[in-house]
N, C-alpha and C positions, 0 to 999 in steps of 0.2 A: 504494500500500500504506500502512495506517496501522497504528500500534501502539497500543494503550490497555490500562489495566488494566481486568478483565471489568468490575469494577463500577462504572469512568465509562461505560458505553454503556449508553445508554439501551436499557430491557426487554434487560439482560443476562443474566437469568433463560430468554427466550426464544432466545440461544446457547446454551443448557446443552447440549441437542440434537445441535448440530453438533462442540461439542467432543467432547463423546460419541462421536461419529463417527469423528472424527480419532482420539480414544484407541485407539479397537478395531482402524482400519483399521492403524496404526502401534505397534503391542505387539510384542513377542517372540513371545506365544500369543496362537495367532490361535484356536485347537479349545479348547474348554473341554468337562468333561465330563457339566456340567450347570448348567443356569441361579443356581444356587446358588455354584457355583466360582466362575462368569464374575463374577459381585456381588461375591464376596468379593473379586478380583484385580481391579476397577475403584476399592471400595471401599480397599483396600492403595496403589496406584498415581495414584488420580486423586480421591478423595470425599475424600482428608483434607484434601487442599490446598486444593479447595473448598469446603467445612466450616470448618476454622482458619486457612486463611491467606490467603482472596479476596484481600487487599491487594496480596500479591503473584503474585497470574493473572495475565498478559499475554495480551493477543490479538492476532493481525493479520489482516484483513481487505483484501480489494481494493477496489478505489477504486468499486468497484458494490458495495461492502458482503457480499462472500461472505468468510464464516472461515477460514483457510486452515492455520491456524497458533495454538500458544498454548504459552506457558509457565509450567508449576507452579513455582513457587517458593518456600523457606520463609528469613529473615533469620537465626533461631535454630538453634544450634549441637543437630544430631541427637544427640551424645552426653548434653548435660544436657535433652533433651525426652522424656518416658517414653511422648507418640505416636509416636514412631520406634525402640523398644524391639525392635519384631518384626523390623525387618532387623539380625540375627547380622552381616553385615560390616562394619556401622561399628564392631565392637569391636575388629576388627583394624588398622579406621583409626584410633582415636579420637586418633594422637597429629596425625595433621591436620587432625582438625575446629577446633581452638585456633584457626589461624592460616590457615582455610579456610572456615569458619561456615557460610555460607547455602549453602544448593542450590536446585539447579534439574531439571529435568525439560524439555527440550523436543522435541514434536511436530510435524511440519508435512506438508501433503496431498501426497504423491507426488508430481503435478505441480505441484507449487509448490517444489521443494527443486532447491536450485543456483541461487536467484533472490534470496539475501540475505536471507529469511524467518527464519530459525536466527538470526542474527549481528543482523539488527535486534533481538527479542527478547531475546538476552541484551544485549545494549547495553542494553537498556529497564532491566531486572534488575540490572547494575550500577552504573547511573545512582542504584537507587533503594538497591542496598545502599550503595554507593559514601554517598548520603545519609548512611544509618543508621550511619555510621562503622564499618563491616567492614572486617576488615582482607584478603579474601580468601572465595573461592566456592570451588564445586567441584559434581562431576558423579560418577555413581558409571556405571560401563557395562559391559558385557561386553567380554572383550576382544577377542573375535572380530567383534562390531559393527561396522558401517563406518563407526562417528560421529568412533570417536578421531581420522581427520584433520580431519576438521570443527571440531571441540572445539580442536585444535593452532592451528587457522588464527584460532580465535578469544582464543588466548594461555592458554590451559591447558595444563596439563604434567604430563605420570604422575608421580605421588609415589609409588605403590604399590599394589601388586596381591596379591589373595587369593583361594581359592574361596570360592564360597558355594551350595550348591545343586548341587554338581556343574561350576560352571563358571567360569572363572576372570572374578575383576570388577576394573577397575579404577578407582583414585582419584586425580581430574584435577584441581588445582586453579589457580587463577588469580589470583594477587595483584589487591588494589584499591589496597592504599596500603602504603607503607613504614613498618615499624614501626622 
């Protein structure tokens, strides 16, 4: 297995595809109710990160080069970014995005989860906020999800929960460094 960000693989452009793939196979909604919806909610969840924040995609691929796995991730703090305006629950976090800053997003192909694919990626994402002097990540999830243990085992911790949509979301974050 290896991890790289999309835009050191070469013809990274030509994974677009597969992550695509991975997006829709591992979403919340999987029925949309018209090709119009399905855009908007790939666009919301997956086209901003690859639009403004390519630096921080992460991929991982098997050692025969199949994509298995990737993580969105943004270094800047979602409450002073007016592209993350549309999600209504970071206002009820905004008092942990301070000392929580970057997010993440991670996907990975059904038969590949429970194989270290999750926890390599975010290891990649800390390494590079960890760089960028952050003091601290975080993951936003539902809480009925079954990532919060996953998320736990990778040293996140619920700070706080809100609804949003109808359904209660939680915010996990993960110290980088001691302030």
């Amino acid at each position: 297995m290896r991890v790289a960000r999309l835009i050191d693989e070469t013809n990274w452009k030509s994974l677009l595809p597969m992550v695509e793939n991975i997006f829709f196979a591992t979403s919340r909604v999987q029925i949309f109710a018209d090709e119009q919806t399905r855009n908007s909610f790939k666009a919301q969840w997956l086209d901003r990160y690859l639009n403004d924040y390519i630096d921080s995609f992460f991929t991982v691929r098997t050692d025969d080069g199949v994509l298995i796995g990737y993580l969105a991730g943004c270094l800047e703090n979602p409450m002073l970014n007016p592209l993350f305006n549309d999600l209504g629950y970071y206002k009820a976090f905004a008092p942990y995005c301070g000392p929580y800053p970057c997010h993440l997003h991670v996907n990975v192909a059904a038969d590949y989860r429970n194989h270290g694919v999750g926890t390599a990626l975010i290891e990649a994402f800390a390494t590079q906020a960890s760089s960028a002097q952050a003091p601290g990540m975080h993951i936003v999830t539902n809480e009925a999800a079954r990532n919060i243990r996953f998320y736990e085992r990778n040293n996140f911790r619920i700070l706080s929960t809100t609804y949003s949509d109808g359904a209660q979301v939680v915010f996990m974050g993960r110290q980088l460094r001691q302030e």
